[in-house]
C-alpha positions, 0 to 999 in steps of 0.5 A: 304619450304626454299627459295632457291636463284634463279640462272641466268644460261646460261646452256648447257640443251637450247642449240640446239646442246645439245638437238639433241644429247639428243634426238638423244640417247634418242629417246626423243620427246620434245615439246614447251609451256607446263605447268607443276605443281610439286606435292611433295607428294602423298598426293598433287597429288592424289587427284589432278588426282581424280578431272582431272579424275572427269572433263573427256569428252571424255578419259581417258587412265591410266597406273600403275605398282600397283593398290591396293584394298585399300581406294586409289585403291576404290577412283581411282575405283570410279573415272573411274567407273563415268567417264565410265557412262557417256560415257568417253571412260576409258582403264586401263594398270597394271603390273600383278605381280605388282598387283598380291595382288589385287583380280580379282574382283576388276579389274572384277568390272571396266570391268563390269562398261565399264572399258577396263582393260589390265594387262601386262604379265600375265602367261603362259608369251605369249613371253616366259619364258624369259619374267616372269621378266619383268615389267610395271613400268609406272605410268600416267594417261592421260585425254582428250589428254589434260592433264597428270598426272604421275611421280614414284605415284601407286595407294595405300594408301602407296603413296597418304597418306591415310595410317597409317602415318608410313606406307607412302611413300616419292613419287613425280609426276607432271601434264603436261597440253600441246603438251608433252601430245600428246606424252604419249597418243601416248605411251599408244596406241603404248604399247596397240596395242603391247599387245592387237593387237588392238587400244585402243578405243577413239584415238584421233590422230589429237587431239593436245593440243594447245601450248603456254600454259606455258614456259616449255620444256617438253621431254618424254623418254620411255623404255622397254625391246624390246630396244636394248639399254637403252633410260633411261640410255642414258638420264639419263648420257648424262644430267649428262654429261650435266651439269655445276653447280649441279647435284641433285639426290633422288632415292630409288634403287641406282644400278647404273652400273659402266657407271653411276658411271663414269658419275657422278665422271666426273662431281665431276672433272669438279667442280660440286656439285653432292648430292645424297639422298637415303633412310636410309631403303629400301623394297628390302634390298638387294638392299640397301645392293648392293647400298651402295656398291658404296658409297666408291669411289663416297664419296673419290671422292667428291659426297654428299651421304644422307640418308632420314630418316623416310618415306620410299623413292620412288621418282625418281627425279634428278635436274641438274643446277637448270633448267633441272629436271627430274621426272618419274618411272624409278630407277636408277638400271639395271631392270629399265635401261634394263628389265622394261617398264618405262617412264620418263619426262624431264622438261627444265623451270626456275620455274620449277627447282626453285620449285624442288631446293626448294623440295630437300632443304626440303629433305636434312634437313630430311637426314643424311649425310653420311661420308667417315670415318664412312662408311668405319667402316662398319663391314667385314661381311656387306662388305661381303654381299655388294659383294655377293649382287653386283654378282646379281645386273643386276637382281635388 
C-alpha cells in the first residue's frame, strides 16, 4: 500500500458534545479501550474468523444475510460443526431469501450437528404481507462474548476469494476484541428473542471483555424496520455533518436520498474533500442506472465521484477526517435505511483510520474518475431510464 501522511487532527468526532448528539440519534452504544484489526479483502478475513471460530470455548452466536453451500459455505460448516462437538454452545441467524439458493440440507445437517439454526422471514412472513421485503442484512460472527467478526463479508466463495478470480468481490470486514463486543452479543439475543420467543442458549450477560485492550472508540448502530426512524441513516449524516477536512465514501448501491445528498454538498460548501467510490458494474443495474442519477449535481458541486474497475464492489465503508471510519452491511440506499436489518460499527482510533486512508488510496488507483462534461454526454434514452428507475428507488 501507499504510505499515506498521517494527519494530527483535532476533530470534532472526540469531543463529547459530538458524540451525546451522535448517540442520542443514533441510538449508538460506544465503549472505550477496543482493539480493532481492518481485513481489506475477504480473502484476509475469512480465514481469519475460521481460526477465532476453531478456538471457541463456550459460544458462538453467528448472523449472516448469505450463507452458500460452496467450499466457503463447507469451511464455515465444518468450522461450527467442530466447535458444536465439543460442546461450544453454536446458534446461526441467516435471511431466508437471502439464502433461498442453499439447499435445506445444508442448514438440516448443522441442526443435526447441534447447530441452532433460525432463518429469518420465512414465508407464510408470521407479521404479515407487509413483511416479504424484508431483510437480515447483518453479517458478524461473535465468539466467546470476546471476539467479533463483522463488516459487509457473506458466507460464499464470492467474498472470501476461494471463487474463480473473475467472479470475486471487492468486500471489507473487521475483528473487535474488547467491551463493543458485549454490545453485538446483546444484538444477536435481542433479534433471537424477537424471532424465536426464547433466548438463544449460552447467554452470558454479566460476561464483559476487559477494557483496555486497544485505543479504539468503538460505537454500534443497528437498524431494522421496527424503527420508526432511521438510526443508520442519522449516523450516517450526523458524521458527514461532522466532519472538517475529509469525507471518503466506498459503497456499491449508492440511492442515497435527497437528505444524504444535502449532507454531502453542505460539506463540499464548508471546504471539505468529499470522494466517493462506486462500482463501474453492479448485480442490481437498476440501481446503477438510479445512482448515477445523482452524479450531476453532486459532481457541479465539487465531489469526487470513482468508478472501481474490476472486482465487483460490495464494501460499505466511509472515512471521515482520516479518525472516524466506519465499516458494516449497511448500503447507502433506502432498503438499508428503512426496510433491512443492518449493523454497522463505527471506529473512532488514529491508527485505525491511518490503515483505512491507506486502503482507500489502493482503491482510488484501481478507479476511473468520472467528469462532469463526459457524464453529462450520457445519451437521452439512458437519462430516460435514470428517471424511470429514480420513480422506484424507495424500494432499492
Amino acid at each position: 500500500m501507499s504510505i499515506v501522511r498521517r494527519k494530527k487532527i483535532i476533530g470534532t468526532h472526540r469531543a463529547p458534545r459530538f458524540l451525546r448528539i451522535f448517540r442520542r440519534n443514533a441510538e449508538a452504544s460506544h465503549s472505550r479501550g477496543n482493539r480493532v484489526k481492518l481485513y481489506d479483502s475477504g480473502a484476509e478475513f475469512f480465514p481469519a474468523m475460521l481460526a477465532a471460530l476453531a478456538e471457541a470455548r463456550h459460544h458462538i452466536h453467528a448472523e449472516f444475510y448469505i450463507v452458500r453451500d460452496d467450499a466457503t459455505g463447507s469451511a464455515f460448516a465444518e468450522a461450527l460443526l467442530a466447535a458444536a462437538s465439543r460442546g461450544v454452545a453454536v446458534s446461526l441467524i441467516y435471511d431466508y431469501i437471502g439464502c433461498f439458493d442453499t439447499p435445506s440440507s445444508y442448514f438440516r445437517r448443522l441442526e443435526l450437528g447441534g447447530v441452532r439454526c433460525l432463518a429469518f422471514n420465512p414465508p407464510p412472513f408470521r407479521r404479515g404481507l407487509a413483511w416479504f421485503d424484508k431483510r437480515d442484512h447483518r453479517k458478524m460472527a461473535v465468539i466467546d462474548g470476546e471476539t467479533a467478526f463483522t463488516g459487509g463479508i457473506n458466507i460464499g466463495d464470492e467474498y472470501s476469494g476461494f471463487g474463480r478470480e473473475t467472479d470475486r468481490w471487492r468486500d471489507i470486514g473487521v475483528r473487535i476484541d474488547g467491551p463493543a463486543v458485549t454490545d453485538l452479543v446483546r444484538l444477536f439475543r435481542e433479534f433471537w428473542i424477537e424471532e424465536k420467543g426464547s433466548p438463544p442458549p449460552a447467554w452470558f450477560a454479566e460476561h464483559v471483555p476487559v477494557a483496555g485492550m486497544g485505543d479504539a472508540d468503538v460505537m454500534i448502530v443497528s437498524d431494522g424496520p421496527h424503527h420508526a426512524r432511521s438510526f443508520i441513516g442519522n449516523a450516517f449524516r450526523i458524521a458527514m455533518a461532522g466532519a472538517g477536512e475529509s469525507i471518503r465514501i466506498m459503497n456499491p448501491y449508492f440511492v442515497p436520498g435527497p437528505r444524504v445528498v444535502r449532507s454531502l454538498l453542505r460539506a463540499v460548501r464548508r471546504g471539505v474533500n468529499v470522494q466517493l467510490i462506486l462500482p463501474a458494474k453492479s448485480d442490481v443495474p437498476i440501481v446503477r442506472l438510479v445512482g448515477r442519477g445523482y452524479y450531476a449535481p453532486l459532481l457541479r458541486a465539487g465531489v469526487e465521484i470513482y468508478e472501481r474497475q474490476g472486482e465487483f464492489l460490495h464494501a460499505k465503508v466511509m472515512l471521515i477526517d482520516d479518525t472516524w471510519g466506519v465499516v458494516g452491511s449497511a448500503n447507502l440506499d433506502q432498503r438499508s435505511f428503512h426496510r433491512n436489518y443492518e449493523v454497522n460499527t463505527i471506529v473512532v482510533s488514529r491508527e485505525f483510520g491511518y490503515q483505512m486512508a491507506e486502503m482507500f488510496a489502493d482503491d482510488l488507483r484501481g478507479s476511473r474518475r468520472v467528469v462532469l462534461e463526459e457524464h453529462e454526454r450520457r445519451g437521452s434514452f439512458v437519462r430516460l431510464l435514470e428517471r424511470l428507475c429514480n420513480s422506484v428507488s424507495w424500494f432499492l
